[in-house]
N, C-alpha and C positions, 0 to 999 in steps of 0.2 A: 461699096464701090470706091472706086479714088481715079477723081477729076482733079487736073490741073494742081496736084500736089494735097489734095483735100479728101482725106476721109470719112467716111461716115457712113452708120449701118443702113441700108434697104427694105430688108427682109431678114426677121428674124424663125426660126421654127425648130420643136423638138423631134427627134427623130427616137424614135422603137417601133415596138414591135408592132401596133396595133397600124402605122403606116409603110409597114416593110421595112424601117429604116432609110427610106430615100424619100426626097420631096423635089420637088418642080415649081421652078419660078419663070413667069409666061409675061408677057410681054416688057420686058426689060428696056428703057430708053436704050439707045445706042451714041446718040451725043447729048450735050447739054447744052443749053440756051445759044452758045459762043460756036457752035458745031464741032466741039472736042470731042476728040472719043471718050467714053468712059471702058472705064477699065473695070472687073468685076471679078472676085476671089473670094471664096469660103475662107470662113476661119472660125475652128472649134474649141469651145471654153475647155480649159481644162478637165478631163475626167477621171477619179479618184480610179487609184489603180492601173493604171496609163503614164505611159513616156506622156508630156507635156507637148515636144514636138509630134506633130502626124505626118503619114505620106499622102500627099495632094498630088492626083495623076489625071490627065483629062485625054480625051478623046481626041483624034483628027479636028474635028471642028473645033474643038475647044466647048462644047454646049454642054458636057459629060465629065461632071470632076468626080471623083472616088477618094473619099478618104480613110485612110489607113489605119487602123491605131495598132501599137502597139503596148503589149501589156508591160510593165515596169519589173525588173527584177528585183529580188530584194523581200520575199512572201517571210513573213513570220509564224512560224508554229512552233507552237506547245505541247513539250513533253512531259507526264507525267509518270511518277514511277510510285504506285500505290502495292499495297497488302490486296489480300482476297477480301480483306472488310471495306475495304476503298480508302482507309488511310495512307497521304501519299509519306513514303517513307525514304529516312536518309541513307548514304553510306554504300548506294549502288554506284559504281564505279559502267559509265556506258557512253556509248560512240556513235555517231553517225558516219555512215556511209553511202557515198552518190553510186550510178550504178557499175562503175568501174572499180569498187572497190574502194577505192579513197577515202581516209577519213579527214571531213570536211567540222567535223565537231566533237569534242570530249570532253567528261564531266566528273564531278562526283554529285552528286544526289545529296539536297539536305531537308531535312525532316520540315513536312508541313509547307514545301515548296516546290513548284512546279520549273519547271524551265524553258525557257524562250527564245528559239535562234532564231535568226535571220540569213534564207536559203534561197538560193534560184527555183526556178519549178523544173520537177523532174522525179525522178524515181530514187527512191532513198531507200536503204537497210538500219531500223535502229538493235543497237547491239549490245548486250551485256557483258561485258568485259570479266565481271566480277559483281559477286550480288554483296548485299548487304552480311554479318554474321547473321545465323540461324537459316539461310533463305537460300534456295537452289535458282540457280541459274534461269533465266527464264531462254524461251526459245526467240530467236530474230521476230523482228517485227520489217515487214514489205510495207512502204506506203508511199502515195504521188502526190503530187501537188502541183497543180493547175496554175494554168496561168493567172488566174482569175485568185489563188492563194488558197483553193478550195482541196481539203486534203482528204485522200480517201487509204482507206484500211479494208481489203477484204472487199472491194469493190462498193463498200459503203462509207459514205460521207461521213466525217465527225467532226465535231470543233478539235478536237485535241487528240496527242497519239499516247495513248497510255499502255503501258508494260506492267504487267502484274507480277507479284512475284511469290511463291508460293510456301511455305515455311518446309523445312527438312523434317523428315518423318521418316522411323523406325518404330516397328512392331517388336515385341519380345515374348516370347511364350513359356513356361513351364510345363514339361512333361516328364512324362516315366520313361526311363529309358527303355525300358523293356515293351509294352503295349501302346507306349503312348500317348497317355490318358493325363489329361490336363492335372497338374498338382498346386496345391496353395501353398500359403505359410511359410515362403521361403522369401528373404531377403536378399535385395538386390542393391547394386550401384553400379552406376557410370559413371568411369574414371578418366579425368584430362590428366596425365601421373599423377599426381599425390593430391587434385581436389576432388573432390566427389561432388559431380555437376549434376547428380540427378539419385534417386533413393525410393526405395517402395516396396510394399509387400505382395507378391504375386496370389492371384487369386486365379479361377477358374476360366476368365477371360485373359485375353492379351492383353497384352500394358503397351501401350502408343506413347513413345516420348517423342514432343516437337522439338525446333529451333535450335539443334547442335550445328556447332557450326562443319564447314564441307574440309574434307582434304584436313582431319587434323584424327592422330593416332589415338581412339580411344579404347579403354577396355570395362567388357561389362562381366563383374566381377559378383558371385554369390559369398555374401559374407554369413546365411545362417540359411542350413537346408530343412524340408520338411522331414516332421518326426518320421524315422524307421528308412533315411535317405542319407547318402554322402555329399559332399558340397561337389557341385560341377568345380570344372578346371575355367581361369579365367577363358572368357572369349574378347581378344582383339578384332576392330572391325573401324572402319572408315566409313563415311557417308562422301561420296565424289561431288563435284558440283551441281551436275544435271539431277543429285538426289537419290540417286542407287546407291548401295550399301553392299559394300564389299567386304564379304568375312564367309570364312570355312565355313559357319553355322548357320548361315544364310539356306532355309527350305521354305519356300512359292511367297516369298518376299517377307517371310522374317526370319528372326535371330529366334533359332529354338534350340533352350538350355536341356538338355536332356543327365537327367538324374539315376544315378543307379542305388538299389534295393538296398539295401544291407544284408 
């Protein structure tokens, strides 16, 4: 209330759920002692997460006030950018964008650390611009944020928006050129020009090399063929960012050297 220039609290109460959020105060003086009116106005502590100012709206009679709140801009969320083993990893170059498009944030990613913006609430696109060497491109991530700073992915809640990113991968096979028939003991290498980033002896299974990196001119080059065989011709080939492997030799997603007889 505030009489005669004097304030002071009346009636204090919490308000949730368990009383609908509203409360009623009955039989209220209307003057004091001197027959002043008193005068009579809510007023709401601050609430974490909330403008500080509220809107105060009341009725014809004035018996009916409603108060406002609004939520505060300004939500923080954490992005991380992890491996398929959940370690988060450096040297991803990524963006945020609101849902116009707009990039409202951009990064590079450092090893063993998460990152932290501060965003209004609304619909956001996180983006890969560029993955780390060895690592394909991951696909967009959709996520919202609530007023409340509650962020959801996939229509489910998380503390934090994490991007995986998944390592580059090529298969390599040996065969006969003629039947087809998987061959061993032949020696291999992957060549960046003149270093040899990779080395092995082909057996009856395929050879899966990880972690090359995307978009760089490599050639996988047979330096010793099996006995009673000729050396294949180098094969060039590229891994793109999204992870697909581009080369002539490419059949139902690997690179298969094929050897002819003597």
């Amino acid at each position: 209330e505030k009489c005669n220039g004097i304030e002071s609290v009346v009636e204090e109460a919490d308000l949730n759920v368990d009383n609908g959020w509203s409360i009623t105060w009955n039989d209220l003086a209307t003057t004091d002692e001197a027959g002043t009116t008193i005068q009579y106005y809510a007023v709401e502590d601050e609430v974490a997460g909330y403008n500080s100012v509220n809107a105060i709206s009341s009725d014809e009679n004035g018996t009916y006030q409603t108060i406002t709140n609004t939520y505060a801009e300004g939500k923080e969320v954490t992005i991380s950018k992890e491996d398929v083993g959940g370690n988060t990893i450096g040297g991803a170059n990524l963006s945020v964008k609101d849902a116009n498009g707009n990039v409202i944030a951009s990064w590079t990613t450092v090893e063993n650390e998460n990152k932290t913006i501060t965003i209004a609430s609304g619909t956001y696109t996180l983006h890969e611009d560029s993955a780390p060497v060895g690592y394909m491109v991951a696909n967009d991530i959709a996520f919202t944020v609530d007023a409340e700073g509650k962020i959801t992915v996939n229509d489910e809640r998380v503390d934090k928006v994490t991007m995986v990113d998944t390592k580059t991968s090529i298969s390599v096979s040996k065969v006969d050129g003629n039947d087809g028939h998987a061959l061993e003991g032949a020696r291999f290498q992957i060549l960046n020009g003149d270093e040899v980033v990779n080395e092995w002896d082909s057996t009856s299974e395929a050879y899966t090399v990880e972690g090359l990196a995307t978009n760089v001119p490599y050639v996988l080059r047979e330096t010793k063929a099996p006995e009673g065989y000729l050396l294949a011709q180098d094969i060039p080939f590229q891994i793109s960012a999204d992870g697909s492997v581009v080369s002539d030799a490419l059949e139902e997603g690997k690179l298969v050297v094929k050897d002819t007889p003597i």
